[in-house]
C-alpha positions as MATLAB code, in Angstrom:
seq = 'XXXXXXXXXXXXXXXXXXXXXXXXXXXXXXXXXXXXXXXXXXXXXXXXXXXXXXXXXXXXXXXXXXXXXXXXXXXXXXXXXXXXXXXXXXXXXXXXXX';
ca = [
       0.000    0.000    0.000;
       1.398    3.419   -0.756;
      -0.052    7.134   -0.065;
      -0.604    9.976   -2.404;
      -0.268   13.154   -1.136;
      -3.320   14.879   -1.026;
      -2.854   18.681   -0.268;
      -6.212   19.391    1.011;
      -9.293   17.751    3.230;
     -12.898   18.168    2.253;
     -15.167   16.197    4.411;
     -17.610   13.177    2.829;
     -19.890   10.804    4.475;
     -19.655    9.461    8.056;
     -16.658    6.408    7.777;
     -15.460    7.580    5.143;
     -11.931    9.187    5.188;
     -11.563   13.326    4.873;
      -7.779   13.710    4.692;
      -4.549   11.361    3.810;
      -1.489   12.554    3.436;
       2.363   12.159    3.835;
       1.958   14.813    6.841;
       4.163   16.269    9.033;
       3.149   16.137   12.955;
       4.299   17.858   16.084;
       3.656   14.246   18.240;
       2.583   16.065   21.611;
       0.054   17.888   19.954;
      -1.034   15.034   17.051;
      -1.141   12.635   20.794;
      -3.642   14.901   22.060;
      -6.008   14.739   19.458;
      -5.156   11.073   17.886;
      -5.187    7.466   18.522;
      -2.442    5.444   16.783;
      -3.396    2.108   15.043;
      -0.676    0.024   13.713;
       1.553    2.684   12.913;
      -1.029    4.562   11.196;
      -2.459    8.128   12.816;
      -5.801    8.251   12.671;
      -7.973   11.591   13.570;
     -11.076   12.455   14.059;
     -12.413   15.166   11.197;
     -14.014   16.583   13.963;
     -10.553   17.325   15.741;
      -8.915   19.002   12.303;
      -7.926   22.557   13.384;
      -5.639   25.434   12.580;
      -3.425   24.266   15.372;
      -3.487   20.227   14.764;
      -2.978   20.955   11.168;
       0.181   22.860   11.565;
       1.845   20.465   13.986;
       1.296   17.958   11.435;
       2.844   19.948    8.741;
       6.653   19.034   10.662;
       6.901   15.389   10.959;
       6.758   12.605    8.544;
       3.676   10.126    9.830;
       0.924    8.746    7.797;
      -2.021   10.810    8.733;
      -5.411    9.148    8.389;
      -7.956   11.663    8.978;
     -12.074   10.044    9.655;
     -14.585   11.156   10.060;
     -16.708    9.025   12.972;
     -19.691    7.977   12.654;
     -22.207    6.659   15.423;
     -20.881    3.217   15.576;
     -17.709    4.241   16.050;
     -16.270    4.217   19.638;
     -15.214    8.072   20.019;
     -11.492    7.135   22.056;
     -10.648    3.517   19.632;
     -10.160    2.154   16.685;
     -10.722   -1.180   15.912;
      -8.982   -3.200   13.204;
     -12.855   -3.532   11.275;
     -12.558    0.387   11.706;
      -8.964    0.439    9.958;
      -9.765   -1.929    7.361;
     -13.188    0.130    6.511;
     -10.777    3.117    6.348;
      -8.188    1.889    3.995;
     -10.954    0.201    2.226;
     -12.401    3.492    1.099;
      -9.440    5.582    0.650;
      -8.491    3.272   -1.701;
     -12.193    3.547   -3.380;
     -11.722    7.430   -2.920;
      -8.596    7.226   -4.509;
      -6.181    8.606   -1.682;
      -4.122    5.162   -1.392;
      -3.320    2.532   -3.723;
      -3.871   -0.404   -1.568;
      -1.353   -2.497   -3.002;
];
């Protein structure tokens, strides 16, 4: 699987991802408002602000951005929930899952 950088977010349906890209993350601040899944950072659209977006403009992690919808747990992420998510990036066109 490899990531395209994508060089803005627009928000779609509930499960569905927002934002992926090659980004660049302070870690305190990306900790505060992420949960880490397999290596992958994974944030809530609902959490995307000035701030968060330019501590992840200085680090190199693999930003997943979701937004969560009701069957979603609001402080985990299941491996379902990260499947779903590279599932339809890759049917959004963000990632080739390969």
């Amino acid at each position: 699987m490899s990531l395209r950088k994508v060089s803005s977010y627009e928000v779609k349906d509930y499960g569905t991802p927002v934002h992926s890209s090659i980004l660049q993350p302070a870690f305190v601040e990306i900790s505060r408002k992420a949960n880490i899944v397999n290596q992958f950072l994974t944030i809530d659209a609902d959490e995307i602000d000035d701030e968060l977006m330019a501590a992840l403009h200085i680090s190199s992690f693999p930003a997943f951005v979701v937004h969560k919808g009701p069957s979603v747990e609001p402080t985990s992420f299941s491996v379902q929930t990260k499947e779903r998510l590279i599932t339809n990036m890759a049917k959004a066109g963000v990632i080739d899952d390969k």
